[in-house]
matplotlib code that plots the C-alpha trace (Angstrom):
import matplotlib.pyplot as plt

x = [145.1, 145.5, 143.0, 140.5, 140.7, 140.1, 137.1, 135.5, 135.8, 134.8, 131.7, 131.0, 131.3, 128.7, 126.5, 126.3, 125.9, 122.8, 121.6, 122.1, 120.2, 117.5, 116.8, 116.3, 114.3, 111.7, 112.4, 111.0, 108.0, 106.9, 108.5, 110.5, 111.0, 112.4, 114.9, 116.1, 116.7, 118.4, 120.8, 121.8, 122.6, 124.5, 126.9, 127.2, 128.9, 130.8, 131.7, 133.5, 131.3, 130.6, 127.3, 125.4, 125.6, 124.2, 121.4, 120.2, 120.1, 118.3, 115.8, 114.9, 114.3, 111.6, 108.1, 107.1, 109.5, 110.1, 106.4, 106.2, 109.3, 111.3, 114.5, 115.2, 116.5, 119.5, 120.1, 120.3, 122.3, 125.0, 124.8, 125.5, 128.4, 130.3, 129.6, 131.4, 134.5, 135.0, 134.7, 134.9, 135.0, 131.3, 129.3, 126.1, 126.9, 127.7, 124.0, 122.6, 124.0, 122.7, 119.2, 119.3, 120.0, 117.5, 114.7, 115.8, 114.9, 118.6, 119.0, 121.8, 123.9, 123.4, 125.5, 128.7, 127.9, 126.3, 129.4, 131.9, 129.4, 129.4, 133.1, 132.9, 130.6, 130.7, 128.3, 125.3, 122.8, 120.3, 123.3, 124.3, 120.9, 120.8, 123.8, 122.7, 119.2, 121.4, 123.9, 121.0, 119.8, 123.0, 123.2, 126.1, 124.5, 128.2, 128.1, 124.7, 124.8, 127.8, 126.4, 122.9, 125.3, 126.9, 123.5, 122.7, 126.4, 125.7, 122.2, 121.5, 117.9, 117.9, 114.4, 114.8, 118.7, 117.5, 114.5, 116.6, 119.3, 116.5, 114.8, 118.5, 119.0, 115.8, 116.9, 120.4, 118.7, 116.1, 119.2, 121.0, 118.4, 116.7, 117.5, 115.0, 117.5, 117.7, 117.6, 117.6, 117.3, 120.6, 119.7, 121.9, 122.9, 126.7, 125.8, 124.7, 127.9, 129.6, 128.6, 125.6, 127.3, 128.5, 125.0, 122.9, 125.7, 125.8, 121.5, 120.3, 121.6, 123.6, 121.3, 120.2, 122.2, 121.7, 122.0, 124.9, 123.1, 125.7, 128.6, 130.7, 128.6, 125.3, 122.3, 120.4, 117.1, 115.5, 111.7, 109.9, 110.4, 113.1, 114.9, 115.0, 116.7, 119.5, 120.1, 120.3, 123.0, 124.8, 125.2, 126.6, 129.5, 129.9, 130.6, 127.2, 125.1, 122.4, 119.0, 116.1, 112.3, 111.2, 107.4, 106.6, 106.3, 102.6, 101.2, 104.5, 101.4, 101.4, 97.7, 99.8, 103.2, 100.6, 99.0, 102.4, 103.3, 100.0, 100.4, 104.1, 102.7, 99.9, 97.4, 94.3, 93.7, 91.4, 91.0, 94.2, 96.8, 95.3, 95.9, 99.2, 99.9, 98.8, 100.7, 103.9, 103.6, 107.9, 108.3, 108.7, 107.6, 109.3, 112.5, 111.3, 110.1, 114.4, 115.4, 113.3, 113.9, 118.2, 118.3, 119.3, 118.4, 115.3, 114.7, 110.8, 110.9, 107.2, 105.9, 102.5, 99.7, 97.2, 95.1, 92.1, 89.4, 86.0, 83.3, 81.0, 83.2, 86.1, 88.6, 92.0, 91.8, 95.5, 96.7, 97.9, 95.1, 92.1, 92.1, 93.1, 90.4, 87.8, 89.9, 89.6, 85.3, 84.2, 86.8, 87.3, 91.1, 92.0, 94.7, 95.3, 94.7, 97.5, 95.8, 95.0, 99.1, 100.0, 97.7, 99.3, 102.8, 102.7, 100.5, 103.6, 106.6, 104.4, 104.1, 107.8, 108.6, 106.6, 109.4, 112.5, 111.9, 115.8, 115.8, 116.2, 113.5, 114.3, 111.6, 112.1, 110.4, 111.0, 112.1, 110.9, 108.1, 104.2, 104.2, 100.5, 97.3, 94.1, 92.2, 91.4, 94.9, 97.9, 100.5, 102.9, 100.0, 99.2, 103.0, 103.3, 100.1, 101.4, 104.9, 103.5, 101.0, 103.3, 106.1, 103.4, 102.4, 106.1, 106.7, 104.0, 104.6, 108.3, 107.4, 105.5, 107.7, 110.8, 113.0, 113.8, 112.9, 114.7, 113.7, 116.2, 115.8, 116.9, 113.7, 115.0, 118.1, 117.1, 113.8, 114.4, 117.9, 118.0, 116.0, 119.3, 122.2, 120.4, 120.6, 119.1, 117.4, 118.1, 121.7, 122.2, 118.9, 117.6, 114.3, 112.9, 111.6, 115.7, 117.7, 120.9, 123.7, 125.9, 123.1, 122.3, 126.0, 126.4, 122.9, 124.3, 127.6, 126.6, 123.8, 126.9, 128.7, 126.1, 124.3, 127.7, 129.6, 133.5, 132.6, 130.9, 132.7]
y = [32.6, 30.1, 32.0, 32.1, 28.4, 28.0, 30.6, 28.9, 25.4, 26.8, 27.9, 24.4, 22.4, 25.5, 25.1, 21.0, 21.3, 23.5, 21.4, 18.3, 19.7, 20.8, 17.4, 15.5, 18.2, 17.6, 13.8, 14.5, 16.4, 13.6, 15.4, 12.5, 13.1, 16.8, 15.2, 12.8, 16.5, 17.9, 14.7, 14.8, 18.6, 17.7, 15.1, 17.3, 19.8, 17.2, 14.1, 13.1, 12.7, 9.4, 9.6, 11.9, 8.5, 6.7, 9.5, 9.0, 5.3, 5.5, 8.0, 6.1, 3.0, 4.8, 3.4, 7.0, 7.4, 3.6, 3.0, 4.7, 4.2, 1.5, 0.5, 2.6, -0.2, -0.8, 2.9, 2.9, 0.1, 1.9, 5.2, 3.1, 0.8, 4.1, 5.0, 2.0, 2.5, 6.2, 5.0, 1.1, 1.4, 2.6, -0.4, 1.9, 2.0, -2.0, -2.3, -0.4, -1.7, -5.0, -3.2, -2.5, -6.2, -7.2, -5.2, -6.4, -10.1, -10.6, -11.5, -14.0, -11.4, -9.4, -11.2, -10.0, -6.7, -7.8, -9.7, -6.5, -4.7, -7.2, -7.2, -3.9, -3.8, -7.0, -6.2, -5.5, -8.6, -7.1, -6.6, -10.2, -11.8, -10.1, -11.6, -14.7, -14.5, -13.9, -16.4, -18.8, -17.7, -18.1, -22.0, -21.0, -23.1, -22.6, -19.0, -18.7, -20.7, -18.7, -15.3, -16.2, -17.9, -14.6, -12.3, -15.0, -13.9, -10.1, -10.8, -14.2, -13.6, -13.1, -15.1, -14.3, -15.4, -18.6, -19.7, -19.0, -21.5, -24.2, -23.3, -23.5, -27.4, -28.6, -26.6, -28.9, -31.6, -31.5, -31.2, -33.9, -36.6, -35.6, -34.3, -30.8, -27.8, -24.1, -23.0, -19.4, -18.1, -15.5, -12.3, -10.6, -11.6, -11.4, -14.4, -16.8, -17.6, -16.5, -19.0, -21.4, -24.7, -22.5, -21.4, -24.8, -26.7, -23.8, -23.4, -26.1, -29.3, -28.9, -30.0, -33.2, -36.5, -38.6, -42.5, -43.6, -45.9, -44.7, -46.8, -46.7, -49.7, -48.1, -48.2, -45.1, -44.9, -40.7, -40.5, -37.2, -34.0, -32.6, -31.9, -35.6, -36.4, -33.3, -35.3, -38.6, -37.0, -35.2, -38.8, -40.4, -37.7, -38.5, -42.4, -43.9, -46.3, -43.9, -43.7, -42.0, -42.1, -39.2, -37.8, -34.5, -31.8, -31.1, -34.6, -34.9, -35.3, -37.6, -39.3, -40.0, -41.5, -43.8, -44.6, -45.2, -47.4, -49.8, -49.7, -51.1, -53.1, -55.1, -54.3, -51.9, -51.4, -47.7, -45.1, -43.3, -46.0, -45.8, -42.5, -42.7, -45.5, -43.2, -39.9, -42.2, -44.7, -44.4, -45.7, -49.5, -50.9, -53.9, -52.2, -49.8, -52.2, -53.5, -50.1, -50.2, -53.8, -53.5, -50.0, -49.5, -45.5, -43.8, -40.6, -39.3, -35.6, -34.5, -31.6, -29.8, -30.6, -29.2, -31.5, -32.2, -34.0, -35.2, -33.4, -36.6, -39.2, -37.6, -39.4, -37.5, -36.3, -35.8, -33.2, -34.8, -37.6, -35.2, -31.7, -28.7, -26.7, -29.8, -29.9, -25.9, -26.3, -29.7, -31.2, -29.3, -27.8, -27.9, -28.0, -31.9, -31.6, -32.6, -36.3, -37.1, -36.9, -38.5, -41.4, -41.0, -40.8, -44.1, -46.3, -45.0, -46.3, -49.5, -50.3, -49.8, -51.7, -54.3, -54.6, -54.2, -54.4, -53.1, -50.3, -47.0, -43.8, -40.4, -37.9, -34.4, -31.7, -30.3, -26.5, -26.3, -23.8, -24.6, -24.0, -22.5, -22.8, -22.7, -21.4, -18.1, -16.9, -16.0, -18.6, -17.5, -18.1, -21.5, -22.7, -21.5, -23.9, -26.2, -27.1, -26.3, -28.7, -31.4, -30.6, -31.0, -34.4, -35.6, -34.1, -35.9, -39.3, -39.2, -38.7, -41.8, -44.1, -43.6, -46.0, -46.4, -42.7, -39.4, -36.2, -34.3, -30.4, -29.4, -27.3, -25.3, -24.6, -23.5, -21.8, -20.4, -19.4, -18.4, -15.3, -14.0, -16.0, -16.4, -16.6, -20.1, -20.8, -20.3, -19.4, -21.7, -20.8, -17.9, -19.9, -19.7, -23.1, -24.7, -25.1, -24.0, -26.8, -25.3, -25.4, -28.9, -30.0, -28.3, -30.2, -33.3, -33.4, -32.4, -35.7, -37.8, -36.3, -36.2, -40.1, -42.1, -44.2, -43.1, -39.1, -38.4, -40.3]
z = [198.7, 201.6, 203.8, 200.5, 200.3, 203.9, 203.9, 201.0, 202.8, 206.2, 204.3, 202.9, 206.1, 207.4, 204.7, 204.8, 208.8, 207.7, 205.5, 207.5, 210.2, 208.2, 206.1, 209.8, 211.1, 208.1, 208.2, 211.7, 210.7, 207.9, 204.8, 203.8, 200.3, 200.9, 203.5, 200.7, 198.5, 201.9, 202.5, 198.9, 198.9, 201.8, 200.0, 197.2, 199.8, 201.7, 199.7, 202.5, 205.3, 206.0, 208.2, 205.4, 203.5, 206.9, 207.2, 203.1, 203.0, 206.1, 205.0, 201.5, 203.4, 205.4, 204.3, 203.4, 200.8, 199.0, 198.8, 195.7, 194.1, 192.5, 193.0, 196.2, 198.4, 196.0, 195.7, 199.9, 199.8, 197.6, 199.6, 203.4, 201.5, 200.7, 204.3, 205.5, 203.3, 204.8, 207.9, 208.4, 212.1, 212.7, 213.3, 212.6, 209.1, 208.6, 210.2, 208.2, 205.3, 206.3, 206.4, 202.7, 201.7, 204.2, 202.3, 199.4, 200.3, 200.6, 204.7, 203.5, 202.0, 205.1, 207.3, 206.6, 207.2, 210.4, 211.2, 210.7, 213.1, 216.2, 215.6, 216.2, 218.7, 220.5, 223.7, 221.5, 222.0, 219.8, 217.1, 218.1, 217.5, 214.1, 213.0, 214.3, 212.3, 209.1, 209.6, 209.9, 206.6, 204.9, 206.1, 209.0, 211.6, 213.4, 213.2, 213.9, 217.5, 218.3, 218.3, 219.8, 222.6, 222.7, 223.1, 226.5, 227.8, 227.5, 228.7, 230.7, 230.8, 227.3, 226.3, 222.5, 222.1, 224.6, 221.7, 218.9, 219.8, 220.9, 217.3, 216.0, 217.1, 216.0, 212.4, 212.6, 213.5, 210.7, 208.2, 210.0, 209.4, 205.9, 202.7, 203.1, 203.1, 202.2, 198.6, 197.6, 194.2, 192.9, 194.4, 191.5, 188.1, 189.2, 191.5, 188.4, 187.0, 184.4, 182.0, 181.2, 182.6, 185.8, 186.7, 185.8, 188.2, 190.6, 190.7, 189.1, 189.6, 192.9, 195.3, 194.3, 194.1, 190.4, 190.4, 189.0, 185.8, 183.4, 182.3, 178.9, 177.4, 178.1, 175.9, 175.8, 174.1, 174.0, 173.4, 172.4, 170.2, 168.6, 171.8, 172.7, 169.0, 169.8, 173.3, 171.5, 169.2, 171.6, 173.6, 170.3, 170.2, 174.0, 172.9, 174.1, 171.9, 172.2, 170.0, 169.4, 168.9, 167.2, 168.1, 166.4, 169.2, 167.9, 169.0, 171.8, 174.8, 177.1, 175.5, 172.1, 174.2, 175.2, 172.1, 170.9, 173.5, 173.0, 169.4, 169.6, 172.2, 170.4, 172.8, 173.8, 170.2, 169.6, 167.6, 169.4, 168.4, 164.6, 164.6, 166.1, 163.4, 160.7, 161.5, 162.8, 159.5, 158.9, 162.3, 162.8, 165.6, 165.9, 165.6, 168.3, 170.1, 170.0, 170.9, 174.3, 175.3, 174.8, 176.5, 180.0, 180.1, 178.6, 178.7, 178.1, 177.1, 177.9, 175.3, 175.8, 177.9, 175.3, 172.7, 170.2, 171.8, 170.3, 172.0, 172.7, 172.6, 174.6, 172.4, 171.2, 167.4, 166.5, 163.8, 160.6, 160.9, 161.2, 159.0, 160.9, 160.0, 161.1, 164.2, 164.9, 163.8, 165.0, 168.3, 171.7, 171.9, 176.0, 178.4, 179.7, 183.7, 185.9, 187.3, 183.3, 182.5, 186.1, 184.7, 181.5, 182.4, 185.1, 182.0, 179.6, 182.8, 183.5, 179.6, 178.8, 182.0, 180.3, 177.7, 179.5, 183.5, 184.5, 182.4, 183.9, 183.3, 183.2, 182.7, 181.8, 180.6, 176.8, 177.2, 173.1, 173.1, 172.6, 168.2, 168.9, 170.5, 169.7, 172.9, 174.6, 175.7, 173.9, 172.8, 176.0, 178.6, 177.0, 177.0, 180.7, 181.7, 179.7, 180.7, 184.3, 184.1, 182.7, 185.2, 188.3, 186.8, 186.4, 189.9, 192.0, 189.7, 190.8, 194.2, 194.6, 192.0, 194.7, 192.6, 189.0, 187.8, 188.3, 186.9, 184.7, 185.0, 181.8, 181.2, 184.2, 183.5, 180.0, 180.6, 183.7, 183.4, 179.7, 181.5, 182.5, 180.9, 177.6, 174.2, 175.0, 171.3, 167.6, 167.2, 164.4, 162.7, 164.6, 165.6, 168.9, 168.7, 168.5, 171.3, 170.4, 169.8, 172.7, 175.0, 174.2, 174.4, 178.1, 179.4, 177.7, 179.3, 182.5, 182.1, 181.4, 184.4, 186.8, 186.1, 184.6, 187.2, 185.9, 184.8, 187.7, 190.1]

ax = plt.figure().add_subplot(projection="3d")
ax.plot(x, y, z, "-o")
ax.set_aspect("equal")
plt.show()
């Protein structure tokens, strides 16, 4: 029986040698593909041999075989990590494992690999400069100098090791003296977080510092949709004195915060501000007036970028004061451009600073969905201009205000995270158009944490 089992086992090592040698012969002669087939009957033969995992991740990342296929990279990086756990001690198969992640945009990731292999093989200054390269990726400035230090010691007329570290030192430098740094997006879903309030702290909010204009007596006032009121309302259960005025998303554009603002204002009388006093007639605008000149925080949730205009007179018809179906026949439906809102958006800051010059703005963009559009492209391609256009003007008016406005990124964290973390809208209701109350409350606290003076301390 013994000598059975040892036939039959003599005969599978034979066979995978075979096969082995056959799948790089026809790697050599260009027939990648059949290779793959050869490496694989290989494994199937020899579970246990390490470098037939080495041999097929390093065929499927040969351009001849990815090009056409999806989701090879990831495959190759599985087959050279079980390499590396048969036998951890062959730096080949850490460096090729670092290969995988490399291809699949994820140099960061590759250092450790990289990391196991110079430790494995410390004389190799090309292995040493790698490491280097991905330490610099993954922000180890420390690491980094030490191994392209290390590739000049093996080779002291090493030119390539000798510019990295000069490249190196300018790179700390530049982080030393300004705020620019490396920012990479999650390369897999595990590195999100495990919940919503992990992941926006963790990607969204982590690299930017947020005055400290909150205290426990603050005044907040919210302007724009129904995202703003949820904020506002949120803020109350928080403790803070904190208001609302309401704009229906469907006239929430930057041309009727303005209107708003004259109206409430007294001044620049036009068709605009009757129109805004006509589809906003429950508001008061002395009281709202109040609400801006007591508050020391507003925060302006921008909606859509699109709008009615009059064809000849270029003025802004806005639903609820002009029939819908005169507004679809007789006014031109476009997207606002990104210098009309920038003008928009510093006229709306300069009028409310007329009212209350201390108080604090903070913009953001609302993650509620365009309701529907009336141009050319479907209602998905109209909401992606649209929030994009708003979120460029916001960006470049921030950029030159410096002081007195921050940007909130809560449309990131919703829009661009709900992707993977989601559901992001409707559980209450099941609408697509609601933020869900647990989303709101995370955003909300993290706002308190991130601008109040004791919570974020």
């Amino acid at each position: 029986m013994e000598n059975r089992q040892n036939n039959t086992t003599d005969t599978s090592m034979s066979a995978a040698i075979e096969c082995i040698k056959k799948a790089a012969q026809t790697f050599n002669d260009g027939k990648v593909s059949e290779s793959v087939g050869l490496f694989r009957q290989a494994i199937d033969l020899q579970p246990n041999w390490a470098h037939s995992y080495f041999l097929l991740s390093q065929a499927m990342c040969s351009k001849e075989y990815h090009e056409s296929r999806s989701g090879v990279f990831a495959e190759a990086e599985k087959y050279a990590e079980i390499a590396t756990r048969i036998d951890p001690n062959n730096p080949q198969f850490y460096e090729q494992l670092a290969v995988t992640m490399t291809l699949q945009g994820r140099r960061a990731d590759s250092y450790d690999p990289l990391a196991r292999a110079v430790e494995l093989q410390p004389d190799n200054e090309k292995l040493q400069i790698q490491a280097g390269l991905a330490a610099v990726e993954a922000e180890n400035y420390a690491a980094a100098e030490s191994h392209f230090s290390q590739a000049q010691v093996i080779k002291p007329d090493n030119n390539v090791a000798s510019a990295h570290l000069t490249a190196l030192q300018a790179l700390k430098h530049k982080h030393t003296h300004t705020k620019k740094r490396l920012s990479r997006w999650p390369s897999t879903p595990e590195k999100l977080g495990r919940t919503i309030e992990e992941a926006v702290r963790k990607h969204v909010l982590s690299r930017h510092e947020y005055p400290k204009i909150l205290r426990e007596d603050s005044k907040i006032v919210t302007m724009g949709s129904c995202f703003a009121a949820h904020v506002a309302n949120r803020l109350k259960e928080e403790g803070y004195d904190a208001q609302t005025i309401a704009i229906g998303e469907q006239i929430n554009n930057s041309y009727s915060n303005r209107y708003l603002l004259d109206w409430i204002l007294g001044k620049n009388p036009s068709r605009g501000v009757e129109q805004i006093k006509g589809v906003m007639s429950a508001t008061n605008p002395v009281e709202t007036l109040e609400k801006i000149r007591t508050a020391d925080v507003l925060i302006y949730t921008l909606g859509v970028a699109p709008a009615f205009f009059h064809p000849t007179t270029g003025e802004i018809a806005i639903p609820g004061q002009v029939d819908i179906t005169e507004l679809m026949s007789n006014f031109v439906y476009r997207n606002t451009g990104v210098q009309e809102n920038v003008a928009n958006i510093r006229y709306i800051i300069n009028s409310i600073r007329e009212i209350n010059r201390n108080i604090h703005f903070v913009a953001s963009v609302s993650p509620v969905p365009l309701n529907a559009t009336f141009g050319e492209a479907s209602a998905f391609q109209a909401d992606c201009l649209s929030k994009s256009t708003l979120r460029v003007a916001v960006n470049e008016v921030i950029q030159a205000e410096k002081e007195g406005v921050t940007y909130w990124p809560a449309f990131e964290a919703i829009r661009w995270l709900g992707a993977y973390l989601g559901p992001m809208y409707g559980q209450e209701d099941g609408s697509t158009g609601h933020v869900s109350e647990e989303v709101v409350g995370v955003m909300t606290s993290l706002f308190v944490e991130k601008f109040s003076v004791v919570k974020g301390a």
